[in-house]
N, C-alpha and C positions, 0 to 999 in steps of 0.2 A: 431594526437591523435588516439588509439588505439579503438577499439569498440570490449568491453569486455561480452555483453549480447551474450544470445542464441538464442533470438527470437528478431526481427526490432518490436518495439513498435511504436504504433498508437497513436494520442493523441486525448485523451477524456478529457469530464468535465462532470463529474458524483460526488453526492453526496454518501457518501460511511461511514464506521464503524467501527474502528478499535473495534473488541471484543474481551476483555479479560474473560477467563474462562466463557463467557456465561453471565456474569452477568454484566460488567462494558463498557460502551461502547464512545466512545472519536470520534467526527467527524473530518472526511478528506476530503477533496478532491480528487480525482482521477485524475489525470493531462496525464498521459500517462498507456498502458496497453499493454500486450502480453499476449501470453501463459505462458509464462515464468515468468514475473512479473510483478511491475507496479511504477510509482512513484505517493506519496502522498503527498498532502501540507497537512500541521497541522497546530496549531496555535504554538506546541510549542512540538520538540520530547523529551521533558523531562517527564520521568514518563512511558514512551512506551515501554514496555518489549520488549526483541529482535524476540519472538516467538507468534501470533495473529491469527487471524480470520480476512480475510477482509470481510465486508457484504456490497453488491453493490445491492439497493435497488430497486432501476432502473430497473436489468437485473435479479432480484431476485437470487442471487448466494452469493456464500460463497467462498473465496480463501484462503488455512491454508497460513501464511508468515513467513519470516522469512529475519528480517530487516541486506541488506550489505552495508546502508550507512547511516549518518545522515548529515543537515546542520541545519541553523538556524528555517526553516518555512517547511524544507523537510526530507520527509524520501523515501530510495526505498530499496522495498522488492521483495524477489524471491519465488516464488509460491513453497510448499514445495509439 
């Protein structure tokens, strides 16, 4: 199998925020992290626009995203 990232991700468990425009906000999980990007569990990526705000509450930070994959419970996005 090919390994198509840019940065080797670490894996966390961090509670985290999918924000839409500042005002709507949808909980994730954080399951893996880089510079580069990260993957999220959800409960459900329907409804999850391709372009967000990550907010990771934890480490007090904000990552703009921008979603290159979906599954059933997962999304991973690439740090814009």
């Amino acid at each position: 199998m090919t390994e198509n990232r840019k940065a080797q991700r670490r894996r966390v468990l961090k509670a985290g925020t999918i924000s839409i425009n500042r005002a709507a906000g949808i909980d994730c999980t954080v399951r893996n992290f880089s510079d580069a990007g990260a993957c999220l569990d959800v409960a459900s990526p329907f409804g999850i626009p391709d372009d967000f705000e990550l907010v990771i509450g934890e480490d007090h930070s904000e990552h703009p995203c921008h979603v290159i994959w979906r599954s059933d419970k997962r999304i991973g996005v690439a740090f814009r």
